[in-house]
N, C-alpha and C positions, 0 to 999 in steps of 0.2 A: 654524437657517438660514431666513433668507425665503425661501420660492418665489417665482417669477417669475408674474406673471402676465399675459396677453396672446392673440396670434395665432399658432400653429402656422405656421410659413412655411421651407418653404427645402427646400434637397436633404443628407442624410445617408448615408452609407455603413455600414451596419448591420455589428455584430460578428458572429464565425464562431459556428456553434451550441452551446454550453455540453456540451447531450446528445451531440453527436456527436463532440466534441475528447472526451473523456472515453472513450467506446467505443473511440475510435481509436489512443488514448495506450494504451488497455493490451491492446487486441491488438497493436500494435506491439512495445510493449516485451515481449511473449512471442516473436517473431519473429526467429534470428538475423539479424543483419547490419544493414545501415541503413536506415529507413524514412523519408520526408520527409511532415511531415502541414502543405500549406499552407492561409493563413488560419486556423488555427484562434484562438480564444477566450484570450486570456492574462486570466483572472480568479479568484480568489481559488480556488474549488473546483478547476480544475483543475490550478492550480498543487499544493492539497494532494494529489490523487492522483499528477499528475507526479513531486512529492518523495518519494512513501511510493514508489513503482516507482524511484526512482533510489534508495533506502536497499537495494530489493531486487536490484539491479546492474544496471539498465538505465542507459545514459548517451542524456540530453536536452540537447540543447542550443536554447535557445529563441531565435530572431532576431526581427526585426520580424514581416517576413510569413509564416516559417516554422519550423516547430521539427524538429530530427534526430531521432530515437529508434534509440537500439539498444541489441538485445536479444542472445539472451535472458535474462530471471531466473534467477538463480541461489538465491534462498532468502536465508534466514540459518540458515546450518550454525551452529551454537557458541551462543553465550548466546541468552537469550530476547530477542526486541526487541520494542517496544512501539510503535505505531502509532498516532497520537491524530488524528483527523481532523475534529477543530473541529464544527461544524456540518454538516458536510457532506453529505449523507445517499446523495447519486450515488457518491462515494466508498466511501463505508461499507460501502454492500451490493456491490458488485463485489470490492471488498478481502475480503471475510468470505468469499467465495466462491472467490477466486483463491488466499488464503495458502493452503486445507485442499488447491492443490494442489504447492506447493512446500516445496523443506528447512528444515526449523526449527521453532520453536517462539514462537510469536506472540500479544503482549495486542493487542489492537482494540478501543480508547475514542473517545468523543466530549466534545462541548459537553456540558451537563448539556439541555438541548434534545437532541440527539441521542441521549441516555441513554432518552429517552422515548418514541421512535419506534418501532415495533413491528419486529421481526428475527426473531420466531419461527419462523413460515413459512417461510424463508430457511436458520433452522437446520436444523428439523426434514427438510426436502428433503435437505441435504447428510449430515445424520447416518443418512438411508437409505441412505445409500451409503456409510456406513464412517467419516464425517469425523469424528475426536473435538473435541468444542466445548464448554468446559466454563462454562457462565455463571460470572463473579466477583461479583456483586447481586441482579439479579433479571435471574429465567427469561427467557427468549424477548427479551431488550436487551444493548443493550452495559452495561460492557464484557464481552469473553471472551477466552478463553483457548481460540487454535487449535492443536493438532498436525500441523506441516506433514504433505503426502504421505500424508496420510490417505483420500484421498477418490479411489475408485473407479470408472470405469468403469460403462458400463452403462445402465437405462430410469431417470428418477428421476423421483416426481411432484409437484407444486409447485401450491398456491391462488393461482392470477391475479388474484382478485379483492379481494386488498389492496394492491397494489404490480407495477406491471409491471417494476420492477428489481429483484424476486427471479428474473424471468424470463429477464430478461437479465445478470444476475449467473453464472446456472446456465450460459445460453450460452455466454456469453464466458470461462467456466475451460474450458469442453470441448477444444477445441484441447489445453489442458496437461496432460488425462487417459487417460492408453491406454486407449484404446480410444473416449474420448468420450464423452461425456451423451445419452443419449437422452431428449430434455426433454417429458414431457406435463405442461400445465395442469388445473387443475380449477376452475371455477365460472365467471362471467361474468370477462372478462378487464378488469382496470383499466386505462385509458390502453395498451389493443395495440398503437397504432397506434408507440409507443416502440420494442417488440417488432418491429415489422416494421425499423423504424431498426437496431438490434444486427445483425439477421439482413444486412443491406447492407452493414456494416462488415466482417461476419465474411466476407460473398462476396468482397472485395476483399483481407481480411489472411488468410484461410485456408478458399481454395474449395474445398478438398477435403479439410479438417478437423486439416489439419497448418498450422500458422503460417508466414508466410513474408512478408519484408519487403516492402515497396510503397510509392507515394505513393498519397496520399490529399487529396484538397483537399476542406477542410471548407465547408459554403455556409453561406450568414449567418443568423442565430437569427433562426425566427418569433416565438419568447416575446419577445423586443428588440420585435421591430418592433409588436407587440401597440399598445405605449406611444405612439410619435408619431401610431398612424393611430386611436387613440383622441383625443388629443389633438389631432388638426387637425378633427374633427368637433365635441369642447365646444366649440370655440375658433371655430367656422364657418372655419381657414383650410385650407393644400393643402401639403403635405408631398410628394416626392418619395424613392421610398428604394430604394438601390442595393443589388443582391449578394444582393437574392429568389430564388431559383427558383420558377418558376409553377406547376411541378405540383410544390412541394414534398410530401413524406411526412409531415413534420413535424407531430404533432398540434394544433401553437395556428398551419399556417397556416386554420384552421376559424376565427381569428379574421376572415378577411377576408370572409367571408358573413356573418357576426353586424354585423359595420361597414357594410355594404351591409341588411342588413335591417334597420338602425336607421335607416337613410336616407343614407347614406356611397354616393357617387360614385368607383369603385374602376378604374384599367383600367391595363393592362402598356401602356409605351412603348420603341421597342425591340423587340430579339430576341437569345438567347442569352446569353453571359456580359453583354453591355451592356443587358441589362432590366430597366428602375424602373418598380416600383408607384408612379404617381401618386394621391392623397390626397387630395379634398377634399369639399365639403359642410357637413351641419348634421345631427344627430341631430333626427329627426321623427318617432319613437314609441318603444316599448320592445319587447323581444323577446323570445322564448320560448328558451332554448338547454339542452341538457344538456351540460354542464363537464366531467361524469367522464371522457372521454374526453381534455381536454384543459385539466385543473386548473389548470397554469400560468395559462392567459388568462382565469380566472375571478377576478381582480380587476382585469387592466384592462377588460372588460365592465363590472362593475360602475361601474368610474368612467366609464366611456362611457353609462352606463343612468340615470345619477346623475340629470342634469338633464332625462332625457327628458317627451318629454309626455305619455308613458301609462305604464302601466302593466310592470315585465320578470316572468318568472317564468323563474328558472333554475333546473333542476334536477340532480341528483350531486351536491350539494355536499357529503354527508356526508365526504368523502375532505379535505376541506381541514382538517379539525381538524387533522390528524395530519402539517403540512407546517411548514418551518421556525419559523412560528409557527400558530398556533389561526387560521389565515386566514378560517373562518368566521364567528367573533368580531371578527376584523379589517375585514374587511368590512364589519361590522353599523356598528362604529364610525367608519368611514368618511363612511360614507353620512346617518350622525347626526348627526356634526360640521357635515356642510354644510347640513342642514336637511329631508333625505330621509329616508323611511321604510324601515326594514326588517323584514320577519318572518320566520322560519323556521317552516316549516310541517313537521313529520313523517308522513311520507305511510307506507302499509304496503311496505317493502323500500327506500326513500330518502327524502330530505330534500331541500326545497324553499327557497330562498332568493328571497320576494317582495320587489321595488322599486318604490318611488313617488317622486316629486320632490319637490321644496321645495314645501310648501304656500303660503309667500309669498318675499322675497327672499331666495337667500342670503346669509351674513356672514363673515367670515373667518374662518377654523379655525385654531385648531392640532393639528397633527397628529402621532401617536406613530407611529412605525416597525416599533415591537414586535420589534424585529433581525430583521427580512424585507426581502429588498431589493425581493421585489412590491408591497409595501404600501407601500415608500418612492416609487417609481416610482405608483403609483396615485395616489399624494397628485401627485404631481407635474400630474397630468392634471386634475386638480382643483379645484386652484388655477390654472389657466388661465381657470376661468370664473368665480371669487370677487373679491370687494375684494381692495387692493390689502394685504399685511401678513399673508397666510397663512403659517404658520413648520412648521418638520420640525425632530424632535427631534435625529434620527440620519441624515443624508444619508449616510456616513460606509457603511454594509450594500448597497450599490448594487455595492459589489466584488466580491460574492460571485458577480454572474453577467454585469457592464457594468460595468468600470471608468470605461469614459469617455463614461457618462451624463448627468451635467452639463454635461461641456462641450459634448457632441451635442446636449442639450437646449435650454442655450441661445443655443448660436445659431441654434437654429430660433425661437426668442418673438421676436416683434415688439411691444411694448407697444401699446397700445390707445392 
């Protein structure tokens, strides 16, 4: 696919947030009776957890603006069922968590990408509490083999500091546990601020620790919005974007002081449900940010830092090896193809990801996807500011968290 290249211009209405349709769809679907979750996110991941919760007897029905859920799970009483959840990874760990508390007897696989991704921590917490999980390959990954109704009650302890949805995995089966999880972390917490998002979902579908149906309106993805208000800064144009919250929770809204300390002109118009973030500016140095807290937006940073005129130095990155693809790596490559510099620096207890600009013009890239739909979406930012004939291997991975990111995309370009 060519990328388009040009000026950022226009008003978009951002998708609902990927992380929070996913918390919402399975506290729901633990909940008798009917729950309505509006706006949320109809994209590739949560459609796979939607389906794996409807094989387990929830019925969803999914409309435009809003989807039904009702519960609750029943299990699978009689044969073993097998649950393959793609790539998925927001899936992955809440499912590992939620079968050990229901009837049956269940396999849990992935993408061979998913096979890779680290579930130890996540086992080993649940099998403190009784859950049997018996790895089918290798130790501490998929696939395994759970024993429904295994999983007990009671204090359980969990290492925060590889994955904040082992943490919210553990929370969100509580509800379906007598007597419920009493959740302690151990070590610096990865991305908490996720953690704090579960705990909100859970106030709304079960405030007093039993499940019980609700609506829920889900507000629109800060990792979405990362992308246009990166790209109306390469681009020097002005973006308008609808269905923010200003004091979101959400950890990549941290991207909107990283766009303002780059030199990005940022302010709310409006108030309440009818508030757009207006967009515009020109990137005018590079910035210092630490990512771990908020991984997602540590590649459209990067493609916002690309062409800056100094120097960025962001640190956490070590965490993105371990994300739908090698995003550290991806990064590097990024930033190469257009003519900037990158080094990783290993610091003692983290890793550093320095950027510099194009030492002279940039030239057209092309650009590989690596099946990450961040990296697809970075490229995209990108190629706003290159020759005309920039190409993406795989536009095609954009499903997994923005189906209708091309067409949002362009008709915000305005050619040059």
């Amino acid at each position: 696919m060519e990328l388009p290249r040009g000026r950022l211009s226009g008003r978009v209405r951002l998708p609902g947030s990927k992380s929070l349709t996913n918390r919402a769809l399975l506290a729901a679907a633990l909940a008798p009776g009917r729950s309505e979750l509006v706006a949320p996110l109809d994209c590739d991941d949560t459609r796979v957890l939607a389906e794996a919760l409807e094989r387990l007897g929830a019925a969803i029905r999914r409309g435009a603006r809003s989807w039904t859920v009702e519960g609750p799970l029943v299990g699978a009483p009689g044969a073993e069922m097998t649950i393959d959840v793609g790539p998925a990874g927001t899936p992955a760990r809440f499912l590992l968590a939620l079968l050990a508390t229901l009837p049956g007897t269940f396999v849990l696989d992935g993408s061979p990408r998913m096979r890779q991704r680290p579930m130890g921590p996540l086992v080993e917490a649940l099998a403190s509490r009784g859950a049997r999980i018996e790895p089918l390959e290798r130790e501490g990954h998929l696939p395994v083999r759970i024993a429904g109704r295994t999983l007990s009650g009671g204090a359980v302890s969990i290492r925060s500091d590889v994955s904040s949805q082992f943490v919210s995995a553990l929370l969100l089966a509580s509800p379906a546990v007598a007597g419920g999880l009493d959740v302690r972390t151990e070590g610096r917490p990865a991305s908490g601020a996720y953690v704090d998002l579960t705990r909100q979902v859970l106030a709304v579908f079960a405030p007093d620790g039993r499940p019980r149906s609700a609506r829920y309106v889900v507000p629109a993805d800060d990792s979405a919005a990362c992308f246009p208000i990166a790209g109306a800064l390469v681009s020097r144009g002005r973006v308008e974007l609808e269905g923010l919250d200003p004091g979101s929770a959400q950890p990549d809204a941290v991207f909107r002081r990283w766009a303002a300390e780059a030199g990005g002109a940022l302010r709310w118009e409006g108030a309440g449900e009818e508030a757009v973030l207006a967009v515009e500016g020109a990137v005018r140095g590079g910035v210092e940010a630490d990512v771990d807290p908020a991984p997602d937006a540590a590649l459209p940073l990067v493609a916002l830092v690309a062409f800056a005129g100094g120097a960025s130095r962001l640190r956490g990155v070590a965490r993105l090896r371990e994300k739908e693809s090698d995003r550290l790596a991806a990064a590097a490559e990024l930033l190469t193809r257009v003519g900037a510099t990158a080094r990783v620096e290993e610091e003692p207890g983290e890793a550093c990801l320095l950027v510099d600009g194009p030492a002279g013009r940039p030239a057209r890239a092309d650009f590989r996807a690596s099946g990450d739909h961040r990296v697809a979406m970075a490229a995209a930012v990108l190629a706003l500011a290159l020759p005309e004939g920039s190409t993406l291997d795989d536009p095609g991975v954009v499903t997994k968290s923005y189906p209708g990111f091309w067409s949002d995309w362009s008709s915000l370009v305005t050619p040059l």
